[in-house]
C-alpha positions, -999 to 999 in steps of 0.1 A, spaced: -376 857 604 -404 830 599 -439 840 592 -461 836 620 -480 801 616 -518 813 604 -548 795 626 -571 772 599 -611 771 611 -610 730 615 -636 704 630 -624 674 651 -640 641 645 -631 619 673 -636 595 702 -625 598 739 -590 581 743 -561 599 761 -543 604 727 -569 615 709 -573 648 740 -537 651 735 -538 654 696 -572 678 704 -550 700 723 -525 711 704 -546 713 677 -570 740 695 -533 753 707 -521 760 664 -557 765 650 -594 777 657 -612 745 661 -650 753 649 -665 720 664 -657 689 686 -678 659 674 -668 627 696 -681 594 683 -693 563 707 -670 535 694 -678 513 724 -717 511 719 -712 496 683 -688 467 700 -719 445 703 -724 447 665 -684 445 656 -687 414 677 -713 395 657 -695 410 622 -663 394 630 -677 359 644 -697 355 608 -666 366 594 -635 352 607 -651 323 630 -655 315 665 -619 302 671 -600 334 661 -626 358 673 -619 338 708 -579 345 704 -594 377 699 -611 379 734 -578 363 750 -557 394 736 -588 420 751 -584 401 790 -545 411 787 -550 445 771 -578 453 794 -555 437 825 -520 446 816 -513 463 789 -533 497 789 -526 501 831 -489 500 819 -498 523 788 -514 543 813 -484 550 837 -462 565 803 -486 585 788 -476 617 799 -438 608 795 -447 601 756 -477 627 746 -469 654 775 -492 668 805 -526 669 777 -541 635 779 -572 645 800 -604 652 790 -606 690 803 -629 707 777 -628 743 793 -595 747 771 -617 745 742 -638 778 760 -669 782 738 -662 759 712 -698 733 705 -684 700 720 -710 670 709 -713 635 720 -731 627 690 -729 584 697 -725 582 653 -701 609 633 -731 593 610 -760 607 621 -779 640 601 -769 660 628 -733 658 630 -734 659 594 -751 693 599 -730 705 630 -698 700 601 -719 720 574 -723 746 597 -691 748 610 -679 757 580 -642 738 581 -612 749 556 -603 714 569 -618 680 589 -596 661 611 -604 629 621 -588 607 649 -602 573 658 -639 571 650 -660 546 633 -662 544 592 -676 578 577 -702 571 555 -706 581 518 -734 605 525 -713 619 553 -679 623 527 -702 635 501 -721 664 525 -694 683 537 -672 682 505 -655 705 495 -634 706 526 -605 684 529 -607 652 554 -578 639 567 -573 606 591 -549 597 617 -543 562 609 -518 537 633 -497 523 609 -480 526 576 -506 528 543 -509 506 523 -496 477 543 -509 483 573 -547 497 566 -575 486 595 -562 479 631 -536 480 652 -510 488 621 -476 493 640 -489 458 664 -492 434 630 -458 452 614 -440 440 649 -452 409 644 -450 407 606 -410 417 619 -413 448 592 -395 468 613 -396 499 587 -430 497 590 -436 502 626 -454 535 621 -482 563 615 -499 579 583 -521 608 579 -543 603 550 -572 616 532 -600 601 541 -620 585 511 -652 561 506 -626 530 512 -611 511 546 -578 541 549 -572 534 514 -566 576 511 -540 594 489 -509 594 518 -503 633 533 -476 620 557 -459 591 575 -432 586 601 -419 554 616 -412 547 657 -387 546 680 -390 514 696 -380 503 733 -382 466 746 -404 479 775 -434 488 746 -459 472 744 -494 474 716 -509 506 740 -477 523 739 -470 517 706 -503 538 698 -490 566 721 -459 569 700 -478 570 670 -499 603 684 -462 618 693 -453 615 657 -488 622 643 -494 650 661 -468 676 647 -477 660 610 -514 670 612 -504 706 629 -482 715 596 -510 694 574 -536 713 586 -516 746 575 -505 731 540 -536 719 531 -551 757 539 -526 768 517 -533 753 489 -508 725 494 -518 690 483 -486 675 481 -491 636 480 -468 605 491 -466 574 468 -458 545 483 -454 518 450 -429 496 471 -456 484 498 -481 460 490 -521 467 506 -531 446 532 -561 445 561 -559 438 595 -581 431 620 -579 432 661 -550 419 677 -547 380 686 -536 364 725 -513 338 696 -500 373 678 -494 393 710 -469 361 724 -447 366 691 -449 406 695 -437 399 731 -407 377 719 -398 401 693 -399 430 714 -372 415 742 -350 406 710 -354 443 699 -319 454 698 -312 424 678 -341 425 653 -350 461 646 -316 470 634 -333 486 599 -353 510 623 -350 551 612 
């Protein structure tokens, strides 16, 4: 008979997104969550907006826009629809599952006070699920616990954004995927915990490629969360992929995805 799975104290570092609830959930479910800190990705777009025009120019960072009309117009309404076929009945915001549990809209994971909220807490472990970079001081203040990252795509190739979008259209089929990583001072350049690669359909598109990614990721970070506890620190190398950074997805990138994906049964015949 198995042992019964022991609850590890935790704090989530996250942002509101229907995977990111669903991923909350089942951690509460497997382990006593301590905290709940979400971070405001969406007021920093203004500054993200200006950083990318000095850095990649005003042509791409217009492809850029293109891609956001679509995703904003097509893609997550159809996302929408097969969320709860892919992730389950959990991708809600309904915080009275977490009962007493301090919830913070803290706008920055940055600031003193989530910094001290995580102190406090007193974590064997930090999970953290789509929010902005960490900074140093932040890393450094609430060492010595373990912080892992849910990252969309395969490290070290796909580090940044939008990993299993750029390994569709990079045609890296093996790649198409999710990692969970310590998070250290670089961009998801963390020692590798984990990784899985996706079960593709024709009918996917970028927003449910990132719902599959939460379907494999999930069940990783439950039985990470445990390991790690446990004294665990088991390591992945990965010496055959190169390290490459991505940024947002392009309207130009998003037309080859498309193509790709019709000729799926075709093209992805080295998928696991």
């Amino acid at each position: 008979m198995a042992e019964p799975v022991r609850p590890v104290d935790i704090v989530v570092l996250t942002s509101h997104k229907p995977h990111h609830y669903a991923l909350l959930h089942a951690l509460a479910e497997r382990h006593h969550v301590k905290a709940v800190v979400f971070d405001d990705v969406v007021s920093r777009r203004p500054r993200m907006f200006r950083r990318r025009l000095k850095k990649l120019g005003p042509v791409a960072v217009m492809d850029q826009l293109l891609f956001k009309v679509v995703d904003t117009m097509f893609l997550q309404p159809a996302a929408q629809e097969r969320r709860n076929e892919i992730l389950g009945p959990h991708t809600d915001w309904d915080p009275t599952f977490l009962g007493e549990i301090p919830i913070v809209d803290a706008g920055s994971v940055n600031r003193v006070r989530t910094i001290d909220i995580v102190r406090n807490a007193r974590p064997r472990v930090i999970v953290v699920s789509g929010t902005g970079i960490l900074a140093d001081r932040f890393i450094d203040a609430v060492r010595p616990a373990p912080i892992i990252n849910v990252h969309c795509g395969i490290t070290p190739r796909y580090r940044g954004t939008h990993g299993g979008f750029w390994a569709v259209v990079q045609e890296d089929w093996d790649n198409v995927g999710v990692t969970v990583h310590y998070l250290d001072k670089g961009i998801d350049t963390g020692r590798i915990l984990a990784q899985a690669s996706l079960d593709l359909e024709p009918k996917d598109n970028p927003r449910t490629l990132v719902l599959k990614q939460y379907q494999k990721a999930i069940p990783l970070t439950l039985d990470l969360v445990s390991r790690l506890a446990a004294g665990d620190e088991q390591t992945v190398d990965r010496p055959d992929l190169d390290s490459r950074i991505y940024s947002s997805p392009r309207f130009s990138a998003y037309l080859k995805f498309r193509r790709l994906m019709r000729q799926l049964p075709d093209a992805s015949r080295g998928l696991r």
